[in-house]
Structure formats: C-alpha cells, structure tokens
PAZAZA-364327 format. One record per residue: residue number from 1; residue in one letter; y, z, x of N, C-alpha, C in turn. Coordinates in nm, 4 decimals. Example, Ala and Ser with C-alpha at 12.3 -4.5 7.8 and 13.67 -1.06 7.14 Angstrom:
<node><n>1</n><res>a</res><n_c2>-0.5690</n_c2><n_c3>0.7800</n_c3><n_c1>1.3190</n_c1><ca_c2>-0.4500</ca_c2><ca_c3>0.7800</ca_c3><ca_c1>1.2300</ca_c1><c_c2>-0.3300</c_c2><c_c3>0.7800</c_c3><c_c1>1.3200</c_c1></node>
<node><n>2</n><res>s</res><n_c2>-0.2250</n_c2><n_c3>0.7080</n_c3><n_c1>1.2850</n_c1><ca_c2>-0.1060</ca_c2><ca_c3>0.7140</ca_c3><ca_c1>1.3670</ca_c1><c_c2>0.0030</c_c2><c_c3>0.7870</c_c3><c_c1>1.2900</c_c1></node>
! end
This chain:
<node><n>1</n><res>x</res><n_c2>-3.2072</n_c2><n_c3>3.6395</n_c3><n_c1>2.7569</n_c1><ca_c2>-3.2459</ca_c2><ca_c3>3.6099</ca_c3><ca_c1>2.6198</ca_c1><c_c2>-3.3852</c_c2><c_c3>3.5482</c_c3><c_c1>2.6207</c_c1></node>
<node><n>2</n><res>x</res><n_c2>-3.4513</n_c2><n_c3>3.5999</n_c3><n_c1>2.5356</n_c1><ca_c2>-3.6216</ca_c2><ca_c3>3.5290</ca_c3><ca_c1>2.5419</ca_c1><c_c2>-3.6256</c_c2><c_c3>3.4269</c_c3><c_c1>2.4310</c_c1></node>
<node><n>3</n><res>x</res><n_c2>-3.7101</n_c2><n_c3>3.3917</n_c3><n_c1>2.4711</n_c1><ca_c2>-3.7246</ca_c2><ca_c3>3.2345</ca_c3><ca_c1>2.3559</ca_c1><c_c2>-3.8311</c_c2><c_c3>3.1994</c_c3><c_c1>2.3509</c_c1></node>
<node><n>4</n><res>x</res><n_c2>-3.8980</n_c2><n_c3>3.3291</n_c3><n_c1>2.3040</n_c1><ca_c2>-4.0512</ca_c2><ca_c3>3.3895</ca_c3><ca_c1>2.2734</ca_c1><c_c2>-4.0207</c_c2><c_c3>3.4107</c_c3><c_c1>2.1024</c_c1></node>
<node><n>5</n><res>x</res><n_c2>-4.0969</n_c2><n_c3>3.3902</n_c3><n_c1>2.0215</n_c1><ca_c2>-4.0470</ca_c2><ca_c3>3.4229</ca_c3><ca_c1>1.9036</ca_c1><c_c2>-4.1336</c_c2><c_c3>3.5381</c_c3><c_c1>1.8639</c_c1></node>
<node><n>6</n><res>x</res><n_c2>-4.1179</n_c2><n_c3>3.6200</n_c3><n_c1>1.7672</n_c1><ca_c2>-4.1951</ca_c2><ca_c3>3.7451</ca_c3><ca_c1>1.7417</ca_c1><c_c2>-4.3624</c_c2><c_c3>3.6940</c_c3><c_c1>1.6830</c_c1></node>
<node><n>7</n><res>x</res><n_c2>-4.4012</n_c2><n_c3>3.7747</n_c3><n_c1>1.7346</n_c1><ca_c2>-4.5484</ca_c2><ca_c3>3.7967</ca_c3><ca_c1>1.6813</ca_c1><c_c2>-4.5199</c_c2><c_c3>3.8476</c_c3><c_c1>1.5655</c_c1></node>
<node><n>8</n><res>x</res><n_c2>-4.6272</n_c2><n_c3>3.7502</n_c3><n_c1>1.4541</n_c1><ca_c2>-4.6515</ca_c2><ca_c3>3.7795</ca_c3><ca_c1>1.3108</ca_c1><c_c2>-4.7056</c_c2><c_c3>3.6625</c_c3><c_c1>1.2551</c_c1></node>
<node><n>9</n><res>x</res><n_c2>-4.7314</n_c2><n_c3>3.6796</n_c3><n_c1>1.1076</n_c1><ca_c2>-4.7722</ca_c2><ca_c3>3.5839</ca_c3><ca_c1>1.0446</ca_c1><c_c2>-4.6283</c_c2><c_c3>3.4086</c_c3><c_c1>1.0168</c_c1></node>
<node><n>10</n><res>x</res><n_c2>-4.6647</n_c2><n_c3>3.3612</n_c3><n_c1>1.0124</n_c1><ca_c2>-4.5525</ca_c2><ca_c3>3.2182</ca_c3><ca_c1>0.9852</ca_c1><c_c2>-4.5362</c_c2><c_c3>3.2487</c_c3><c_c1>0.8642</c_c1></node>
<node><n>11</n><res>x</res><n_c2>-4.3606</n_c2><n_c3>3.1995</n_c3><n_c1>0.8301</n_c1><ca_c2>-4.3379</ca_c2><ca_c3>3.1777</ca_c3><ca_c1>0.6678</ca_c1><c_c2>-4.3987</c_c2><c_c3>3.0777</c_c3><c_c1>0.6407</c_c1></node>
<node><n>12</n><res>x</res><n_c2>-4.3925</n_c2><n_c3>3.1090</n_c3><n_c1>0.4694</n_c1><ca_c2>-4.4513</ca_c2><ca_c3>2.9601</ca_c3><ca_c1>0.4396</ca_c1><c_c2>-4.3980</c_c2><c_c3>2.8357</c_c3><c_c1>0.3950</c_c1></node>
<node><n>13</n><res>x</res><n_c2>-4.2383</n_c2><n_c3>2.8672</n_c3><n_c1>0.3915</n_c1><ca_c2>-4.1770</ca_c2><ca_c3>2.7454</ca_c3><ca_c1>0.4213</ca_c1><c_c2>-4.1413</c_c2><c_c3>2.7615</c_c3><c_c1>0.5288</c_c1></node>
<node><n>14</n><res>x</res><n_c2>-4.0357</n_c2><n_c3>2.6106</n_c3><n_c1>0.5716</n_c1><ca_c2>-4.0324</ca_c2><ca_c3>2.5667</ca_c3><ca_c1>0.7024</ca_c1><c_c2>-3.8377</c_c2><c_c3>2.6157</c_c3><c_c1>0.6951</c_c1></node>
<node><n>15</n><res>x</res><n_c2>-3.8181</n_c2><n_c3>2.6378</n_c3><n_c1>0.7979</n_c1><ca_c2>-3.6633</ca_c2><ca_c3>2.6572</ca_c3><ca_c1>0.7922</ca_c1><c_c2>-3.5606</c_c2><c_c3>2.5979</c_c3><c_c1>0.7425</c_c1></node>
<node><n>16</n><res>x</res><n_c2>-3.4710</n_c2><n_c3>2.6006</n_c3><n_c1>0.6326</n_c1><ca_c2>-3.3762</ca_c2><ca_c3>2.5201</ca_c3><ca_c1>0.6310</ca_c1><c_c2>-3.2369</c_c2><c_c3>2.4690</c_c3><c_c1>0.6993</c_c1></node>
<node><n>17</n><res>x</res><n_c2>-3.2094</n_c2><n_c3>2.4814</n_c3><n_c1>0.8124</n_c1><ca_c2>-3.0793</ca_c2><ca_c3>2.4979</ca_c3><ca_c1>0.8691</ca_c1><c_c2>-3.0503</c_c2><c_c3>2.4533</c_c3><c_c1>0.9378</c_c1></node>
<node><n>18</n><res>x</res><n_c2>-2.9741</n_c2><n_c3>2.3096</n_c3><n_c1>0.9648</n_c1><ca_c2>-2.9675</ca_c2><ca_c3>2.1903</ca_c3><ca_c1>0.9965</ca_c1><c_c2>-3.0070</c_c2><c_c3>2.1620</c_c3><c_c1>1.1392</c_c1></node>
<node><n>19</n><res>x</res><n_c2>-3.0827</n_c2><n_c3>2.1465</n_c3><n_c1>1.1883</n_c1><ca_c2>-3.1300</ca_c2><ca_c3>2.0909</ca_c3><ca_c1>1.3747</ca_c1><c_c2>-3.2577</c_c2><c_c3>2.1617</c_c3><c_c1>1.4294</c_c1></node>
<node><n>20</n><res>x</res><n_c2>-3.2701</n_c2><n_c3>2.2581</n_c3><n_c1>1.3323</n_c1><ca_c2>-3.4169</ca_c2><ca_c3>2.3328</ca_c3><ca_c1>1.3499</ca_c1><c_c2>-3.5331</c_c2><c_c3>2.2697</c_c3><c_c1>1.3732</c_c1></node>
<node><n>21</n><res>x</res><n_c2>-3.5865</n_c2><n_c3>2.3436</n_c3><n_c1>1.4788</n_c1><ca_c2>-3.7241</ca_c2><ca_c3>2.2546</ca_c3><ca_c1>1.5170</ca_c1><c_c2>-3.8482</c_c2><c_c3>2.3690</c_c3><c_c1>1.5123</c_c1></node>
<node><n>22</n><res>x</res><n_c2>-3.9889</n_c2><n_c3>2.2753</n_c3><n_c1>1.4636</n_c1><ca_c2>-4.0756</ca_c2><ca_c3>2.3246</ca_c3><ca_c1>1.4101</ca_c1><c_c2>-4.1301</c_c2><c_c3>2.2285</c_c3><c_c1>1.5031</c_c1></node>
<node><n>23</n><res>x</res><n_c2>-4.3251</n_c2><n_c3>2.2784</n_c3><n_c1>1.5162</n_c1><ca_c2>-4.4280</ca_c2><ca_c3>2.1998</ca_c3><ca_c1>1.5618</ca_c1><c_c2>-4.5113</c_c2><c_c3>2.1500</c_c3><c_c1>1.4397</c_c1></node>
<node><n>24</n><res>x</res><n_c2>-4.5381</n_c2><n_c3>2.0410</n_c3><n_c1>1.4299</n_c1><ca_c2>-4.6486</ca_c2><ca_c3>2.0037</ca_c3><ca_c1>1.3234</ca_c1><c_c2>-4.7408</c_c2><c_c3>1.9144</c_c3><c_c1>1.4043</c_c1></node>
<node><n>25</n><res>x</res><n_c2>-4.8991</n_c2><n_c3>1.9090</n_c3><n_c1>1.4221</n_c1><ca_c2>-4.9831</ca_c2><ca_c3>1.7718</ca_c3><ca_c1>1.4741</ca_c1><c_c2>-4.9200</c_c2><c_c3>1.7877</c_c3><c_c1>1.6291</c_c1></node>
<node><n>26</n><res>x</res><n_c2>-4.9094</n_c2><n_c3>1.9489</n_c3><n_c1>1.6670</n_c1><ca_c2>-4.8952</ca_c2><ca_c3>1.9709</ca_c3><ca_c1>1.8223</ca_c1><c_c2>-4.7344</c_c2><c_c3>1.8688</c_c3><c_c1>1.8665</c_c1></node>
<node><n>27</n><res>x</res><n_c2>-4.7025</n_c2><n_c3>1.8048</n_c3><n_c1>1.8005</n_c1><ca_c2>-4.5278</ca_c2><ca_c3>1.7435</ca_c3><ca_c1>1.7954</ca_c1><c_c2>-4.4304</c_c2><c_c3>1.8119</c_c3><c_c1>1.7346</c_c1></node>
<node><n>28</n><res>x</res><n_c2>-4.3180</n_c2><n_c3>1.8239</n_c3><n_c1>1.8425</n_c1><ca_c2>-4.2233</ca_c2><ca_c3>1.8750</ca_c3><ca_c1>1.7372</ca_c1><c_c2>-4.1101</c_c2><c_c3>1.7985</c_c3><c_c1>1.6236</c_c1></node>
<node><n>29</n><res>x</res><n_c2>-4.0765</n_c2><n_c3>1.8395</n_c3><n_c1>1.5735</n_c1><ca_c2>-3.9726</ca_c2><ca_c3>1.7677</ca_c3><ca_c1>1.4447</ca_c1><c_c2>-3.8517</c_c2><c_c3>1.9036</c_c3><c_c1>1.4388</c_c1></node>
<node><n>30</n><res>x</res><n_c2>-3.7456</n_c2><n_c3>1.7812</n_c3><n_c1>1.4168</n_c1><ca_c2>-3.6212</ca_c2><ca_c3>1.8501</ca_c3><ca_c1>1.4008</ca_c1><c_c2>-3.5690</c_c2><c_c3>1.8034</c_c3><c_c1>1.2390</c_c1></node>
<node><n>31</n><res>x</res><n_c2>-3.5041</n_c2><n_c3>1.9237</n_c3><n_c1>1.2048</n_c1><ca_c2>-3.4906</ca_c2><ca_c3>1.9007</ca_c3><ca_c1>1.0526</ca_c1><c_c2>-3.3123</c_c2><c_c3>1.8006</c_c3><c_c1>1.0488</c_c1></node>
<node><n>32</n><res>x</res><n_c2>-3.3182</n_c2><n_c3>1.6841</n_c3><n_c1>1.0202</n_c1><ca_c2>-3.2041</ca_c2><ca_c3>1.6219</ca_c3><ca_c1>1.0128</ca_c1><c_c2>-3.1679</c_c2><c_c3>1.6528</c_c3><c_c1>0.8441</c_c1></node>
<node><n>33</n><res>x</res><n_c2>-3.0252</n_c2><n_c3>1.6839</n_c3><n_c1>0.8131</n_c1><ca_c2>-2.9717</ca_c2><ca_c3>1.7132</ca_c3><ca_c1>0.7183</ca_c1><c_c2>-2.8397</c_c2><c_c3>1.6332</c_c3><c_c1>0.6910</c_c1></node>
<node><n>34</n><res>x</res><n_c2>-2.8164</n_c2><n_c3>1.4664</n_c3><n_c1>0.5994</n_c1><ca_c2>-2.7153</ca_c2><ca_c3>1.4110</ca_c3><ca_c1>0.6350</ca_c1><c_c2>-2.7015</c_c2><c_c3>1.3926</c_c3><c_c1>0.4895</c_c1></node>
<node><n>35</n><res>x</res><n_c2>-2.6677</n_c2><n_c3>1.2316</n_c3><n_c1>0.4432</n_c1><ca_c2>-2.6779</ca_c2><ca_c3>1.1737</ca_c3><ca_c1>0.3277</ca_c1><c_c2>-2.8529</c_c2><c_c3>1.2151</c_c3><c_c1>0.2774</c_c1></node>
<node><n>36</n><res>x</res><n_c2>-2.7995</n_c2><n_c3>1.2259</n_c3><n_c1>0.1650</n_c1><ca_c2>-2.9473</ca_c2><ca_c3>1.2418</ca_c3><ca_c1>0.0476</ca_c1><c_c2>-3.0485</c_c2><c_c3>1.3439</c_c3><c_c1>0.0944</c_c1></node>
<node><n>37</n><res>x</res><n_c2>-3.1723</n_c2><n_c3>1.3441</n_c3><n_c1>0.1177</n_c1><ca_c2>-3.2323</ca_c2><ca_c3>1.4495</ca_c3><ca_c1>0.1512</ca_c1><c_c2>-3.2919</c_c2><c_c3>1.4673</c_c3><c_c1>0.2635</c_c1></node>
<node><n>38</n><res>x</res><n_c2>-3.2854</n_c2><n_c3>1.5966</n_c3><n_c1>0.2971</n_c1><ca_c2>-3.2848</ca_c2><ca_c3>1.6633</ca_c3><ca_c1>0.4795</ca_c1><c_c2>-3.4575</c_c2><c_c3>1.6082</c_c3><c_c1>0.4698</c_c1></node>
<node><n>39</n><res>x</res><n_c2>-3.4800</n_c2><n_c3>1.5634</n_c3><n_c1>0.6335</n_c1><ca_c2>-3.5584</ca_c2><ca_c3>1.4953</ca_c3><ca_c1>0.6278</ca_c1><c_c2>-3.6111</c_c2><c_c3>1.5391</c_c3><c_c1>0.7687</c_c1></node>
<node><n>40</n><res>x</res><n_c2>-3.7608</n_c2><n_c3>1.5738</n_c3><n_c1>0.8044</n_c1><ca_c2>-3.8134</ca_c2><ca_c3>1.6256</ca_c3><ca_c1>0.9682</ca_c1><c_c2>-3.8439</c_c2><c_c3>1.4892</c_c3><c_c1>1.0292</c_c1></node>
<node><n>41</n><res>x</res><n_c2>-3.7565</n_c2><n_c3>1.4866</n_c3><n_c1>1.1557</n_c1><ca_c2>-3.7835</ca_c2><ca_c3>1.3518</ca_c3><ca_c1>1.2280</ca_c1><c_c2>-3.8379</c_c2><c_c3>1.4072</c_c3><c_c1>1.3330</c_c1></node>
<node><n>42</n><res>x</res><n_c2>-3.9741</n_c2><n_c3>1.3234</n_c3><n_c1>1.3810</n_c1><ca_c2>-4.0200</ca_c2><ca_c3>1.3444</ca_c3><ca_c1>1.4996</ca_c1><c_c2>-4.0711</c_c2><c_c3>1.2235</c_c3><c_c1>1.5587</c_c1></node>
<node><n>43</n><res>x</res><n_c2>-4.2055</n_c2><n_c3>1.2204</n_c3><n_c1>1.6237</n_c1><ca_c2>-4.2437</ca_c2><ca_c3>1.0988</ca_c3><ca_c1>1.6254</ca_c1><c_c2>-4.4338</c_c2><c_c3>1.1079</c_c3><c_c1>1.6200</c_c1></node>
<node><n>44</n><res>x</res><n_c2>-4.4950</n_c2><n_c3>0.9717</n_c3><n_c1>1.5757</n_c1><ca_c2>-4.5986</ca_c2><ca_c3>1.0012</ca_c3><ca_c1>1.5638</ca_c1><c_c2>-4.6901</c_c2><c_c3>1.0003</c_c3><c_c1>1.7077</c_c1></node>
<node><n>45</n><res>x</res><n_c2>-4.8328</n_c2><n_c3>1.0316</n_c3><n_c1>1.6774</n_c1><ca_c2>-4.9043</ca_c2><ca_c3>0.9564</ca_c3><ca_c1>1.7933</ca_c1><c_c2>-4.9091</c_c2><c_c3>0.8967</c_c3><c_c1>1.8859</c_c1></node>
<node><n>46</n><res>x</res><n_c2>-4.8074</n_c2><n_c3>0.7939</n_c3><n_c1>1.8049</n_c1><ca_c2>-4.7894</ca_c2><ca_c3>0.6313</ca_c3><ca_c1>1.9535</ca_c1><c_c2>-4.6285</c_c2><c_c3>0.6672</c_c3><c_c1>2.0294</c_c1></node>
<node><n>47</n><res>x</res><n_c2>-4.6241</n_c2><n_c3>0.7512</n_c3><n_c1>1.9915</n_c1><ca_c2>-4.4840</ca_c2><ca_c3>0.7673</ca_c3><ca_c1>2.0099</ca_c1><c_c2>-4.3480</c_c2><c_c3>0.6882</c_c3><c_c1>1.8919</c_c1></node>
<node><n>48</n><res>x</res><n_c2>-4.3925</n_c2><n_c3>0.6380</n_c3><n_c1>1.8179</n_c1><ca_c2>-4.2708</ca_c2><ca_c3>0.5792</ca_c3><ca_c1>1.7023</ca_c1><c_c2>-4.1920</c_c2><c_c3>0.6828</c_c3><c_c1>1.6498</c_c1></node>
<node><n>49</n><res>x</res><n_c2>-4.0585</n_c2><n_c3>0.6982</n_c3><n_c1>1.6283</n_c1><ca_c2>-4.0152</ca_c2><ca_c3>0.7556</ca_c3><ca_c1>1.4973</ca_c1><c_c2>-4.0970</c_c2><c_c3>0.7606</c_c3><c_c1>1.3956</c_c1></node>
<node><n>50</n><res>x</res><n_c2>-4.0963</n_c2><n_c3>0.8708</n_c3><n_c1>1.2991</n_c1><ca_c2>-4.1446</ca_c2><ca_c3>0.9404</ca_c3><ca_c1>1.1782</ca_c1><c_c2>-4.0860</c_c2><c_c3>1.0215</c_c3><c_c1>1.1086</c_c1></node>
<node><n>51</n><res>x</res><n_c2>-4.0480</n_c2><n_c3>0.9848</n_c3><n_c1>1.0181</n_c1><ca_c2>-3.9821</ca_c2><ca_c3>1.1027</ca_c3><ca_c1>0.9197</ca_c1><c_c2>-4.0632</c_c2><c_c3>1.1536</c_c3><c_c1>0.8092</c_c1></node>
<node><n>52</n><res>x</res><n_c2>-4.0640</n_c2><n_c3>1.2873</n_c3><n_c1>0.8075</n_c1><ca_c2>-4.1598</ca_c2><ca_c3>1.4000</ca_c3><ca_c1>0.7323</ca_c1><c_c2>-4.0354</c_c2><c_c3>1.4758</c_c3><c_c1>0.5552</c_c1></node>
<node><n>53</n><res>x</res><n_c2>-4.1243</n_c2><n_c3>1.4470</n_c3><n_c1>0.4852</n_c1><ca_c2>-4.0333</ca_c2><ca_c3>1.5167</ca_c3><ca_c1>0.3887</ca_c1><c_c2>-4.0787</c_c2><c_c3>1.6587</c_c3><c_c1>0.4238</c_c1></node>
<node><n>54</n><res>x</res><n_c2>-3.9847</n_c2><n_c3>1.7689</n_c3><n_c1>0.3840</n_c1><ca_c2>-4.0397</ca_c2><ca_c3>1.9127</ca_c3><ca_c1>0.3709</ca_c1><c_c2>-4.1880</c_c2><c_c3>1.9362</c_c3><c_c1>0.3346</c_c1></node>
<node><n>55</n><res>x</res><n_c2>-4.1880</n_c2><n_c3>1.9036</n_c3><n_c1>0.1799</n_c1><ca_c2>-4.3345</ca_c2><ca_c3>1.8455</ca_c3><ca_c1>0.1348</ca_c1><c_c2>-4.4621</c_c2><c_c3>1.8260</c_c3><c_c1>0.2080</c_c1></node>
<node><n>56</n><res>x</res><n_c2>-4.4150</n_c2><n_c3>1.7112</n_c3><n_c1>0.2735</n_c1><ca_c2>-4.5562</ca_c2><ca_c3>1.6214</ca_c3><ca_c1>0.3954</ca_c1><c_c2>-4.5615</c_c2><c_c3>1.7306</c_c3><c_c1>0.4925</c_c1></node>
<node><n>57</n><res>x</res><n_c2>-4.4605</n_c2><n_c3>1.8006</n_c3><n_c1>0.5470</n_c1><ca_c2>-4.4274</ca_c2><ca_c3>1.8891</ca_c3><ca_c1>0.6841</ca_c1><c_c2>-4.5382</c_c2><c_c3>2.0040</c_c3><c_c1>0.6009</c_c1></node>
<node><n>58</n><res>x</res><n_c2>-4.5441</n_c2><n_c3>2.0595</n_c3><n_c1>0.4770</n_c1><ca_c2>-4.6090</ca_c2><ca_c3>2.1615</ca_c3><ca_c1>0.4295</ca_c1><c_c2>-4.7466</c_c2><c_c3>2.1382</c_c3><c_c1>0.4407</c_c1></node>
<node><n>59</n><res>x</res><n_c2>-4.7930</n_c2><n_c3>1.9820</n_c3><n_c1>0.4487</n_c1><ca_c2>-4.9033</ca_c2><ca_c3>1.9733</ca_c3><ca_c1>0.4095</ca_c1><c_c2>-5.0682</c_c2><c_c3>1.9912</c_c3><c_c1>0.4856</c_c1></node>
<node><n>60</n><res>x</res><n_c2>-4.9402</n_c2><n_c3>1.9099</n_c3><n_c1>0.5810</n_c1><ca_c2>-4.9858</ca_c2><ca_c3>1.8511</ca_c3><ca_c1>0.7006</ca_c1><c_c2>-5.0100</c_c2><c_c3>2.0196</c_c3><c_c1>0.8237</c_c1></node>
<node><n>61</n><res>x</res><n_c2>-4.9084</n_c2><n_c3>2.1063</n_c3><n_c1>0.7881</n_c1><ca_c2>-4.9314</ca_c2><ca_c3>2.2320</ca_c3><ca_c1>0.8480</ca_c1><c_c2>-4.8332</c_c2><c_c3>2.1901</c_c3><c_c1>0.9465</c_c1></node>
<node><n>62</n><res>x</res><n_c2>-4.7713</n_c2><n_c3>2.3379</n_c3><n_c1>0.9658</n_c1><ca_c2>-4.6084</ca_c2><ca_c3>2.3535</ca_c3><ca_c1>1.0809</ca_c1><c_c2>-4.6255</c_c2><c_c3>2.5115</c_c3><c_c1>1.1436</c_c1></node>
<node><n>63</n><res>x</res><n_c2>-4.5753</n_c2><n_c3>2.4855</n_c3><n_c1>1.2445</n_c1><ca_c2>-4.5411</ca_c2><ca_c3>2.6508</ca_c3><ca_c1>1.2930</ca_c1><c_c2>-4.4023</c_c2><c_c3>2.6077</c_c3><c_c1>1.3546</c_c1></node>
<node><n>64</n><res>x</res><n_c2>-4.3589</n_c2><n_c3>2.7511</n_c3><n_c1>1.4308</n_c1><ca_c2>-4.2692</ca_c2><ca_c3>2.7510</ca_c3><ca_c1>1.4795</ca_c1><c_c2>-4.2950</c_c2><c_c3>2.7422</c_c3><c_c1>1.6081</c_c1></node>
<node><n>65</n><res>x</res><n_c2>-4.4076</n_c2><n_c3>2.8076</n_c3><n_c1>1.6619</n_c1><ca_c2>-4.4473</ca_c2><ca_c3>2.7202</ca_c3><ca_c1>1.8016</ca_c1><c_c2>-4.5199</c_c2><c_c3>2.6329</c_c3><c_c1>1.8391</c_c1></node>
<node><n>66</n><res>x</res><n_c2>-4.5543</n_c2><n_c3>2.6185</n_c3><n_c1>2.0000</n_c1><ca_c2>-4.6428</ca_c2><ca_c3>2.4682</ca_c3><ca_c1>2.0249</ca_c1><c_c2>-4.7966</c_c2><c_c3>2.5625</c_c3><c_c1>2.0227</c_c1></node>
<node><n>67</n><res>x</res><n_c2>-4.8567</n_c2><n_c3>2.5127</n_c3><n_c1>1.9837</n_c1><ca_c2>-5.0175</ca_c2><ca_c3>2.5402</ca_c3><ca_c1>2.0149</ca_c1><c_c2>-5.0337</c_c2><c_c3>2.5292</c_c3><c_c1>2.1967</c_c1></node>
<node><n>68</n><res>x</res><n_c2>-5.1088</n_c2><n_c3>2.5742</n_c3><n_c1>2.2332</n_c1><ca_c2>-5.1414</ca_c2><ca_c3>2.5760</ca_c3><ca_c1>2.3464</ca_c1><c_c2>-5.3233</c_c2><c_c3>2.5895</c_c3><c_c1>2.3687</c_c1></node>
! end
C-alpha cells in the first residue's frame, strides 16, 4: 500500500473526518472532533500545543503533505 497521495491540485477545504492529519507552517495537525467544535491540534514553533479552528487552518494555508 503506498502512502504517496495522488498528484493534483489540493481541495480547498481541509478534510472532515475525525483524526485526519494535514500539514500547515511545515507542522502537522490532527483534526480532533469531541464536545463543541472539531478543532486542528498541533503544536506551534516552540513546540506548545495549538489549536487551529478550520477557519485559521484555511488561512494560514494546509496541504495534505509535508513540504520538503
């Protein structure tokens, strides 16, 4: 099984489906989906926890892979 994802353009939203991980700022974030609203946790810069609304995740720019 490859875990290469297809060549093409990125959607332009980010996935909805609970544990999914995206790259944003070369970090990745996983989409947590619990009480109230699903929320991308990753971490910043220094390494801290960060939580991204969908929104901020749009803004800020996401793919589905890492930059290299």
């Amino acid at each position: 099984m490859s875990t290469e994802a297809a060549t093409g353009p990125e959607p332009a939203e980010p996935p909805t489906a609970p544990c999914s991980v995206v790259w944003c700022s070369d970090r990745p974030y996983v989409l947590e989906s619990g009480r109230g609203r699903p929320r991308w946790v990753g971490c910043d810069d220094r390494g801290r926890p960060e939580a991204l609304s969908t929104a901020q995740l749009r803004r800020r720019g996401w793919t589905h892979r890492r930059s290299r």
